[in-house]
C-alpha atoms as an extended CHARMM CRD file, in Angstrom:
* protein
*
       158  EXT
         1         1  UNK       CA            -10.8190000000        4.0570000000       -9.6230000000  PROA      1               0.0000000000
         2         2  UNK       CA             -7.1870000000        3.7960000000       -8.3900000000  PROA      2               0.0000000000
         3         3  UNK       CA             -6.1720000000        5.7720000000       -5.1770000000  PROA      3               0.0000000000
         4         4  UNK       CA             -2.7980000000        5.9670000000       -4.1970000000  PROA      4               0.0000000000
         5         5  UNK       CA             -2.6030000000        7.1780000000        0.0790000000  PROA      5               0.0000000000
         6         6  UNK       CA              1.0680000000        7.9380000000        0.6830000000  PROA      6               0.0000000000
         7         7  UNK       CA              2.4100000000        9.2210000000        4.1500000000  PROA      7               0.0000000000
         8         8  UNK       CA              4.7290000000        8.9150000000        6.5260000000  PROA      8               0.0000000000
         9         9  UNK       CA              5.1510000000        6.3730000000        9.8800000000  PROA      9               0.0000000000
        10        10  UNK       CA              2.3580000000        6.7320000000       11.8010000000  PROA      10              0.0000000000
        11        11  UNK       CA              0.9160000000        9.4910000000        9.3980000000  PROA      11              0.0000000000
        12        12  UNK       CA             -2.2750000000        8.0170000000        9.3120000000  PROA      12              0.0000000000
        13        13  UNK       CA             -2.5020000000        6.5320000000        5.6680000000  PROA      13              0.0000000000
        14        14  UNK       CA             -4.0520000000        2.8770000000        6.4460000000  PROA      14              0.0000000000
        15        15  UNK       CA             -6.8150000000        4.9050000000        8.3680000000  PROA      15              0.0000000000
        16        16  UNK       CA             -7.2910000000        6.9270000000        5.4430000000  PROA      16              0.0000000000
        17        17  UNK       CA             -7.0230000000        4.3240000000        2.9440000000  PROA      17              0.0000000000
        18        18  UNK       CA             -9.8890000000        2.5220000000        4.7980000000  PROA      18              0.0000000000
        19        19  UNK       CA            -12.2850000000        5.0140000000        4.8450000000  PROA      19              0.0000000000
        20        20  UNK       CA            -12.0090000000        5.8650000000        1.4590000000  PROA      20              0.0000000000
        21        21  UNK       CA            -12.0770000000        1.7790000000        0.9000000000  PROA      21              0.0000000000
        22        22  UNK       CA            -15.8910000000        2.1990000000        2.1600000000  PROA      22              0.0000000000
        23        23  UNK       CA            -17.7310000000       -0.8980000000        4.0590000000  PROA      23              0.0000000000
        24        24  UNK       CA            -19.2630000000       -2.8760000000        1.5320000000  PROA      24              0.0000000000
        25        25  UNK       CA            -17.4250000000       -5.9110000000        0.0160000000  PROA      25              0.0000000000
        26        26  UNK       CA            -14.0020000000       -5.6280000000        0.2050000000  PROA      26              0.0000000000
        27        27  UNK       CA            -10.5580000000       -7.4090000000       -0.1150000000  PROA      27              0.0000000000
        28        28  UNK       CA             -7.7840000000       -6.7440000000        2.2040000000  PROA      28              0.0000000000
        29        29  UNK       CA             -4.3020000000       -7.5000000000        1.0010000000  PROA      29              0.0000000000
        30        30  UNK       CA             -1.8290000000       -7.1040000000        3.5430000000  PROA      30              0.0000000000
        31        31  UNK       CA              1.4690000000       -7.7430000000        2.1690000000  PROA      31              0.0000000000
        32        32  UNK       CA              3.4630000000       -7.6070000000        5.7120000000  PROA      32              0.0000000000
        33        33  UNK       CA              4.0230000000      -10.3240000000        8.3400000000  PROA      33              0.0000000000
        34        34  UNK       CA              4.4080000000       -9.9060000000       11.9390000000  PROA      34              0.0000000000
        35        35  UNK       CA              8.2860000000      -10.0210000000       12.4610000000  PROA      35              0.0000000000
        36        36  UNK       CA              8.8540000000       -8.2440000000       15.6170000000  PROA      36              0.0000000000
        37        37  UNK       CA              6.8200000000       -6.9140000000       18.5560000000  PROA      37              0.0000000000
        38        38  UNK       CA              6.2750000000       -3.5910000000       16.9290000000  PROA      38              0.0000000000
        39        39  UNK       CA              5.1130000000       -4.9260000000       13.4340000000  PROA      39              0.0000000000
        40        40  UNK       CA              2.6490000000       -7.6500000000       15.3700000000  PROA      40              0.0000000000
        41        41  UNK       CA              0.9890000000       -4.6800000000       17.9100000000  PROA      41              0.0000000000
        42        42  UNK       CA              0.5270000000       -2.3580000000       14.1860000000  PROA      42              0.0000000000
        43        43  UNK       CA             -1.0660000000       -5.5420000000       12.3450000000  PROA      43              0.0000000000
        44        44  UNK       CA             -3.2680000000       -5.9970000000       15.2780000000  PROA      44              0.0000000000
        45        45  UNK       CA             -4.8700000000       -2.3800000000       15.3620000000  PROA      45              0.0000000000
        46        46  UNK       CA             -5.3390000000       -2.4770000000       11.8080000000  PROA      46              0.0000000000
        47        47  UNK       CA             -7.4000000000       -5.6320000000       11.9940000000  PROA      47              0.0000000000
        48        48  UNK       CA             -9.1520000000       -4.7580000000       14.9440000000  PROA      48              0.0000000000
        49        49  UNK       CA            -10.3690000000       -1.6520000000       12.5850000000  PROA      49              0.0000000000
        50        50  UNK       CA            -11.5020000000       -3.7680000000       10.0050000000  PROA      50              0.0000000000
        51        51  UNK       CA            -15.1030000000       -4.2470000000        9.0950000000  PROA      51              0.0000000000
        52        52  UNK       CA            -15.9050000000       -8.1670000000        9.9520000000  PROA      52              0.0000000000
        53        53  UNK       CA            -17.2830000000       -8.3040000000        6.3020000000  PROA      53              0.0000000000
        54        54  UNK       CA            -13.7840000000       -7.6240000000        4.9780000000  PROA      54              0.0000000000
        55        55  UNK       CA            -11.8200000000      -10.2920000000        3.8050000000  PROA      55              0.0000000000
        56        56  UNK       CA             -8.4810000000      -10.7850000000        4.4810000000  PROA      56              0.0000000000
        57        57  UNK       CA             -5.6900000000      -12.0700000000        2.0820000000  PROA      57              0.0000000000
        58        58  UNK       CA             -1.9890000000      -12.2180000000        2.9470000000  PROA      58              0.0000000000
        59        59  UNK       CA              0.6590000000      -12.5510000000        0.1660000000  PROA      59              0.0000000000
        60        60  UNK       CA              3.6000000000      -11.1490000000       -1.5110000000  PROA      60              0.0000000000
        61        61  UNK       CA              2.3780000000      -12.4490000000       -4.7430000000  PROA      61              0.0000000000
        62        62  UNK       CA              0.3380000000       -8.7010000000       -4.8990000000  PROA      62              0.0000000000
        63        63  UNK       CA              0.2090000000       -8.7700000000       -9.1540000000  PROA      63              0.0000000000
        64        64  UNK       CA             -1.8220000000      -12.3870000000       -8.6260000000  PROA      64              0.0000000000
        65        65  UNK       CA             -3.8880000000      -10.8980000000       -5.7780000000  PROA      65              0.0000000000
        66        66  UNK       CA             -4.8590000000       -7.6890000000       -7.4100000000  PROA      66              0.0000000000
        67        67  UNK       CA             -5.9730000000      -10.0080000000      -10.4830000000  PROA      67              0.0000000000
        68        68  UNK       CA             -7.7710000000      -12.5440000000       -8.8780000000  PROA      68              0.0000000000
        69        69  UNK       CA             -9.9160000000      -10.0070000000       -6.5580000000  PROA      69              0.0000000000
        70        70  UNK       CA             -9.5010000000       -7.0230000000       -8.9350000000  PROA      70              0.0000000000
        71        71  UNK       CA            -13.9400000000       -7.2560000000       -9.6340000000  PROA      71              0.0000000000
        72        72  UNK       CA            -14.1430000000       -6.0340000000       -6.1160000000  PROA      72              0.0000000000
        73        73  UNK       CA            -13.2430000000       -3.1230000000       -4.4810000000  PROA      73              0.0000000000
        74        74  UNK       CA             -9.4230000000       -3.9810000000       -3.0450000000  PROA      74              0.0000000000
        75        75  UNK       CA             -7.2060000000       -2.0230000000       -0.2570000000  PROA      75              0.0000000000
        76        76  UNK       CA             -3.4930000000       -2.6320000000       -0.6540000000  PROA      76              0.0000000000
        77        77  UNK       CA             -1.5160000000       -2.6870000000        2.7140000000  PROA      77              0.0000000000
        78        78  UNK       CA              1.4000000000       -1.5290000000        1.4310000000  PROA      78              0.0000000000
        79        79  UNK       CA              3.6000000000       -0.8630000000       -1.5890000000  PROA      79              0.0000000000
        80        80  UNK       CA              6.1820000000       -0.6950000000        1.0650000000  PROA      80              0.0000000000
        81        81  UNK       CA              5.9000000000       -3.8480000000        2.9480000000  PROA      81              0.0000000000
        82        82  UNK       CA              5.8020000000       -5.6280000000       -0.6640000000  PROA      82              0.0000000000
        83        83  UNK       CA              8.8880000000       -4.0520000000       -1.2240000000  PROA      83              0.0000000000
        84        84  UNK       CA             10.7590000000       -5.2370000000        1.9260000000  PROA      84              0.0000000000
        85        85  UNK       CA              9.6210000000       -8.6550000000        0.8860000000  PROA      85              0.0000000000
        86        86  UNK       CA             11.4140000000       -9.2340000000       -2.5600000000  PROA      86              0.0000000000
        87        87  UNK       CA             15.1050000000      -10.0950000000       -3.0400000000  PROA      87              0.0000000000
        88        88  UNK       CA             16.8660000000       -6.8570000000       -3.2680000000  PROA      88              0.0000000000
        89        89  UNK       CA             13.9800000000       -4.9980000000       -3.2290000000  PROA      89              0.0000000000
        90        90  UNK       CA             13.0060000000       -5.5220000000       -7.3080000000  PROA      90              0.0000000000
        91        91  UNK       CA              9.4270000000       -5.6920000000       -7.9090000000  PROA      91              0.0000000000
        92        92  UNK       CA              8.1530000000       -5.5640000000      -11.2940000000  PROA      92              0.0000000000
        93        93  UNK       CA              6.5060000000       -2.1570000000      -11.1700000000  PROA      93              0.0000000000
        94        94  UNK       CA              5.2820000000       -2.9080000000      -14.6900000000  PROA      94              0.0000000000
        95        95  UNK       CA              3.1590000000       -5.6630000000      -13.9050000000  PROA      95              0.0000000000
        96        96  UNK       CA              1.6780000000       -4.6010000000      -10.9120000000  PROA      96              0.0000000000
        97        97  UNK       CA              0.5580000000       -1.2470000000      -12.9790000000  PROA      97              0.0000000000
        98        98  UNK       CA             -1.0090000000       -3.3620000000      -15.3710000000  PROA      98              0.0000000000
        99        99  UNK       CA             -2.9190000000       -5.5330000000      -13.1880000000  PROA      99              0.0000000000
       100       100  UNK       CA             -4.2720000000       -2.5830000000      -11.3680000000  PROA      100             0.0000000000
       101       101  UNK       CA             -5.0270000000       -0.7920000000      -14.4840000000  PROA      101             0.0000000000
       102       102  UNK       CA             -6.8470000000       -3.7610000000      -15.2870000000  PROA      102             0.0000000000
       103       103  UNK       CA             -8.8360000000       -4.1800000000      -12.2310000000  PROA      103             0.0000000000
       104       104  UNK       CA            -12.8980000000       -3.8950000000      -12.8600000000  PROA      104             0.0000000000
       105       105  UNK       CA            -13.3760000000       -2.4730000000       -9.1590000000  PROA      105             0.0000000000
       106       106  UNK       CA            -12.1030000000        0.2720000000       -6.9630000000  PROA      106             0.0000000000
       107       107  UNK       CA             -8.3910000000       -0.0510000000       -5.4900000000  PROA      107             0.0000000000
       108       108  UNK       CA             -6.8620000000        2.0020000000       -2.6010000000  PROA      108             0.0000000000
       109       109  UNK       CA             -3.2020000000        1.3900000000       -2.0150000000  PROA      109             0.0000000000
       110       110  UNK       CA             -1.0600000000        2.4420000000        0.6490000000  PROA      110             0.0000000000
       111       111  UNK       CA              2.2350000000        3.2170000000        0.3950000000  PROA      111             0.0000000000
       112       112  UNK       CA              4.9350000000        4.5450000000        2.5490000000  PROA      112             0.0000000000
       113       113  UNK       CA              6.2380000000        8.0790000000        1.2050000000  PROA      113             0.0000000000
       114       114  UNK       CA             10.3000000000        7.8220000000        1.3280000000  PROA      114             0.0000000000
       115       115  UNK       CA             11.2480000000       10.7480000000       -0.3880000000  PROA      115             0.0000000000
       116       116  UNK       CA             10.7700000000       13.5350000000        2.8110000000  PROA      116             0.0000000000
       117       117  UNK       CA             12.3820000000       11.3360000000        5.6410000000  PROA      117             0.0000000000
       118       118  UNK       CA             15.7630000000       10.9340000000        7.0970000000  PROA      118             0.0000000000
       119       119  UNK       CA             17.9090000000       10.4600000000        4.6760000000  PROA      119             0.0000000000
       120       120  UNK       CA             18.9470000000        6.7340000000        5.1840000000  PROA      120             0.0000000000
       121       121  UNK       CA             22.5580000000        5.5560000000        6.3490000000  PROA      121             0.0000000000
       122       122  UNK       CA             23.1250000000        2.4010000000        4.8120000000  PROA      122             0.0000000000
       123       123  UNK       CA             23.5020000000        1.2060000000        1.2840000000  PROA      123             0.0000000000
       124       124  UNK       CA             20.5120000000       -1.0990000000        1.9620000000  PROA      124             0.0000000000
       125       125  UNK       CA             18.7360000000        1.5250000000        3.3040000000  PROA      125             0.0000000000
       126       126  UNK       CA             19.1200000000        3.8950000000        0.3040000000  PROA      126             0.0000000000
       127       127  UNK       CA             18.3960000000        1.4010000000       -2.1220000000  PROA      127             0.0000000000
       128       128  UNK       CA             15.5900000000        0.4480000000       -0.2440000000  PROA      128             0.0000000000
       129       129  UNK       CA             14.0130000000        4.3970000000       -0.6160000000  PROA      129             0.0000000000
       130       130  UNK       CA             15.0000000000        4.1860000000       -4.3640000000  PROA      130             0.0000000000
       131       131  UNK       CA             13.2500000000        1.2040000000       -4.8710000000  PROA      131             0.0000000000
       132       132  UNK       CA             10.4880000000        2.4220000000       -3.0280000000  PROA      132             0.0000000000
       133       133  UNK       CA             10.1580000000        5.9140000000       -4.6500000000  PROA      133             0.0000000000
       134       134  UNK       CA             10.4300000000        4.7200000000       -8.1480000000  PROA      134             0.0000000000
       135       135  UNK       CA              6.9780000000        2.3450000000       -7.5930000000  PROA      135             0.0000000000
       136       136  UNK       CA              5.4110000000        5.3450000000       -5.7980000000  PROA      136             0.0000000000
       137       137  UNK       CA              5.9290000000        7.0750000000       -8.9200000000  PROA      137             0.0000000000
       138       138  UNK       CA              4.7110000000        4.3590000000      -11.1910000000  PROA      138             0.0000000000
       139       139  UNK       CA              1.5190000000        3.5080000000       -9.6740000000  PROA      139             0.0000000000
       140       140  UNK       CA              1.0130000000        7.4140000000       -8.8500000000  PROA      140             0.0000000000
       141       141  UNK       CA              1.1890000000        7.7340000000      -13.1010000000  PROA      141             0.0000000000
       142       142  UNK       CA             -1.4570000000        5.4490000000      -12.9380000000  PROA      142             0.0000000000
       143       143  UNK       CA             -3.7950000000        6.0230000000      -10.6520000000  PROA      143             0.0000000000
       144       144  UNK       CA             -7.2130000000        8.8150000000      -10.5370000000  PROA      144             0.0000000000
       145       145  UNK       CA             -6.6620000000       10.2050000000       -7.6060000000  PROA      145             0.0000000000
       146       146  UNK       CA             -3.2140000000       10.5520000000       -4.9780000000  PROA      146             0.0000000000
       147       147  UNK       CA             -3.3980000000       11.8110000000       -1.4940000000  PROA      147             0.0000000000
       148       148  UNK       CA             -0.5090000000       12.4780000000        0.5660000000  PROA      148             0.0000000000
       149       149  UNK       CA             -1.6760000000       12.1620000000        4.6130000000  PROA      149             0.0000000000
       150       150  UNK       CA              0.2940000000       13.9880000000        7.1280000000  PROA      150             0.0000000000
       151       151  UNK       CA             -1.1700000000       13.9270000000       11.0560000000  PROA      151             0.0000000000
       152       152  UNK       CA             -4.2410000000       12.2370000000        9.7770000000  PROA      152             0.0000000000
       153       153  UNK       CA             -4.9730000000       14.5770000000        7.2960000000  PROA      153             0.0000000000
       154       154  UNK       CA             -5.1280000000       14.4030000000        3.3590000000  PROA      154             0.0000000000
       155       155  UNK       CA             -3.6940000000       16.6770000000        0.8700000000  PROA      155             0.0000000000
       156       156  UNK       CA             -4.7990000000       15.9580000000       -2.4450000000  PROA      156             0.0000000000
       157       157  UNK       CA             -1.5560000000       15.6750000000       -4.9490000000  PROA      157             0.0000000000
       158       158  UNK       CA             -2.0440000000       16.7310000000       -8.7790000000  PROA      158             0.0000000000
């Protein structure tokens, strides 16, 4: 099964996402490193939240990840820190639909939802939100179940 948690900063999505990841054996794949203050005090409340049987993998290279660990059940940390990542924000949307389509176990991927915030100033930042929005829409095409969380709580998109 594919879930797909969107929300806002601070919405409550990874929370979400890791309930609904469950307890047993499962693969973290945080796609963001620490690069400031802000971004190294987020990382370490979501590990402290972890499960200690949770491992933890930390890449960019999220089509390889989601392949190698896709017979377990895997929680994506986010779409939108993947993004940031890439040269001019192009990920191959493609392959990372296929490799989670082709996944044996459950995945639960977080992504940040773009499309209801302020609209952005820059030409970075606006290609940054299209980039974004377009994959949100992909994996959303491909996935069971979407949930968008706002103030910790779910709403369940069709």
């Amino acid at each position: 099964m594919i879930t797909l948690v969107l929300g806002g900063a601070r919405s409550g999505k990874s929370a979400v996402a890791e309930e609904r990841a469950g307890s047993g054996d499962v693969v973290y794949v945080a796609t963001g490193v620490a690069t400031d203050a802000d971004m190294a005090a987020s990382i370490a409340l979501h590990q402290a939240r972890r499960p200690p049987t949770w491992r933890t993998v930390e890449t960019v290279d999220l089509v390889a990840a989601v392949r190698e660990h896709g017979d377990c059940t895997v929680l994506i940390d986010s779409l939108g820190t993947w993004v940031a990542s890439t040269q001019d924000f192009d990920v191959d949307g493609a392959r990372l639909c296929s490799a989670l389509a082709a996944a044996a176990g459950d995945i639960v991927i977080v992504s940040e939802e773009v499309g209801m915030g302020v609209h952005p100033e820059s030409a970075v930042g606006r290609q940054f939100r299209d980039a974004l929005g377009s994959l949100n829409r992909s994996v959303a095409d491909i996935a069971d179940e979407v949930v968008l969380v706002v103030a910790g709580r779910q709403l369940r998109l069709q």
